[in-house]
C-alpha positions as CSV (number, residue, x, y, z in Angstrom):
1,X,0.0,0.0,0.0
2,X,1.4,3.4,-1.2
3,X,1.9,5.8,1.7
4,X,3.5,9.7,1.7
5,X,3.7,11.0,4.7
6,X,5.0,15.0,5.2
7,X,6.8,16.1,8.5
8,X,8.3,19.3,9.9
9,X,5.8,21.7,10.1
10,X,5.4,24.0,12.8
11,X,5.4,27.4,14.1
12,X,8.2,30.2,13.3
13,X,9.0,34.0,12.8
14,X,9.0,35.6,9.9
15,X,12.2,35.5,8.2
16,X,13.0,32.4,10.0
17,X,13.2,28.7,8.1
18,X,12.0,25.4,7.8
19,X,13.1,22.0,6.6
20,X,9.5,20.0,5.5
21,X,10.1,15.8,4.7
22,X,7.7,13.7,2.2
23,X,8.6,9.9,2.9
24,X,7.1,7.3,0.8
25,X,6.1,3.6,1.8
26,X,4.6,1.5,-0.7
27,X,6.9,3.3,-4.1
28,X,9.9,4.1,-4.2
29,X,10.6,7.7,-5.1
30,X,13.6,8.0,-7.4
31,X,11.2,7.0,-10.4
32,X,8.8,9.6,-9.3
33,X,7.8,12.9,-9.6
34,X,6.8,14.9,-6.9
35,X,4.9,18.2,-6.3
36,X,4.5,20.2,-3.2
37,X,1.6,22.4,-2.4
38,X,-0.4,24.3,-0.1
39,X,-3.6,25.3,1.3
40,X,-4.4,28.1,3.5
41,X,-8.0,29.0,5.4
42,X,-10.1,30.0,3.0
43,X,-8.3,30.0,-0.1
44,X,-7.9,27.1,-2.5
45,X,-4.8,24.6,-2.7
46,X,-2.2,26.1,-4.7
47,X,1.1,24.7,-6.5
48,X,4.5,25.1,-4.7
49,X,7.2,23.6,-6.2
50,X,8.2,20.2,-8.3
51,X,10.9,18.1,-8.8
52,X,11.0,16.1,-12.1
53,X,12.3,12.2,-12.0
54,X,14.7,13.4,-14.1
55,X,15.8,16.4,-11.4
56,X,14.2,19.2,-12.7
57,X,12.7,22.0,-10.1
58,X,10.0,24.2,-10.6
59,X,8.8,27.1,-8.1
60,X,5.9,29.1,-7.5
61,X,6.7,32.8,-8.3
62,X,6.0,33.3,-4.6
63,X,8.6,31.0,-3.1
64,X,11.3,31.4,-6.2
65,X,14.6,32.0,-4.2
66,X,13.1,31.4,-0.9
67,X,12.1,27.7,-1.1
68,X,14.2,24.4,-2.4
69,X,12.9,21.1,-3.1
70,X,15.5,18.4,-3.1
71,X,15.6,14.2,-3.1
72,X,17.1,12.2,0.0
73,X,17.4,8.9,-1.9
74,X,18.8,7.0,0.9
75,X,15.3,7.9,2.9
76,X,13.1,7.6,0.4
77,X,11.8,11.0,0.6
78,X,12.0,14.6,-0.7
79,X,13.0,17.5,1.1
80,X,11.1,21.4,1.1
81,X,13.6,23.6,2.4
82,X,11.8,26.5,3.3
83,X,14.0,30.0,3.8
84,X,13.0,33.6,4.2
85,X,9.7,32.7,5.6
86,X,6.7,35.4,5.5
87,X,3.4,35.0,7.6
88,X,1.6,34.7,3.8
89,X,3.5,30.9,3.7
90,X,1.1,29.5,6.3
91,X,-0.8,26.7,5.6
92,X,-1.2,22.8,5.2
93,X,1.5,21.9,2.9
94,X,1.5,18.6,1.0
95,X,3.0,16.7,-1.2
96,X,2.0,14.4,-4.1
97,X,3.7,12.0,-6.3
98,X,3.3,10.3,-10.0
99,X,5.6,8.0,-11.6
100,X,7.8,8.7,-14.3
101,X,8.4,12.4,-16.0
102,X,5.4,15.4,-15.2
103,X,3.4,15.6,-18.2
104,X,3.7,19.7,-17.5
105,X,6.3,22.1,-16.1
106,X,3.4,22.5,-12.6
107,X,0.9,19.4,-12.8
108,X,-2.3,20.2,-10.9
109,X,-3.4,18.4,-7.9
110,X,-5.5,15.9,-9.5
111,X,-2.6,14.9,-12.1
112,X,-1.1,12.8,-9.3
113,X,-1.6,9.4,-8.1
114,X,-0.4,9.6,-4.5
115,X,-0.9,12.1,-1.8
116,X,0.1,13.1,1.9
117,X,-2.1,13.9,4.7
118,X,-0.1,17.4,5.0
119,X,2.0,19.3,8.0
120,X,1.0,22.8,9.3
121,X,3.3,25.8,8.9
122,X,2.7,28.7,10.8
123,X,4.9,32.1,10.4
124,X,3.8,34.8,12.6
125,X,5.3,37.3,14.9
């Protein structure tokens, strides 16, 4: 049974940073492709970042520079390194997976096959 499960959420300053996990049971996630995103009160889910099974990154105009999505092979995860943080980055963030190559650049939310329950991130002073 295919299982993604995010970790590392929690509550910061602005300006301060943190370091959000997606490990997989059930696949393994070098021949995957994996999408972060993230939902706040109120508003609807909206696309982070990607990373390509082929290595290739994508980012949200609002995190570009800020925000780095990277692979831990030997965990069988992927990493959200989150920098620079302002109070408009809370929310749930998940992350979502599909095998092979994306079939676009920023794959919506229903392109995927497998999804996390989400962490909470919460920037505030």
């Amino acid at each position: 049974q295919v299982q993604l499960v995010e970790s590392g959420g929690g509550s910061v300053q602005p300006g301060g940073s943190l370091s959000l996990s997606c490990a997989a049971s059930g696949i393994t996630l070098v021949y995957y492709s994996i999408g972060w995103f993230r939902q706040a009160p109120g508003k609807e889910r909206e696309g982070v970042c990607t990373i390509n099974s082929d290595g290739m990154t994508t980012y949200a105009d609002s995190v570009k520079g800020r925000f780095t999505i990277s692979r831990d092979n030997a965990k069988n995860a992927v990493n959200l390194q989150m920098n620079s943080l302002k109070p408009q980055d809370t929310a749930i963030y998940y992350c979502a997976a599909l095998p092979g190559r994306l079939p676009e650049l920023f794959p919506a939310w229903g392109d995927y096959n497998y999804w996390g329950q989400g962490t909470q991130v919460t920037v505030s002073s």
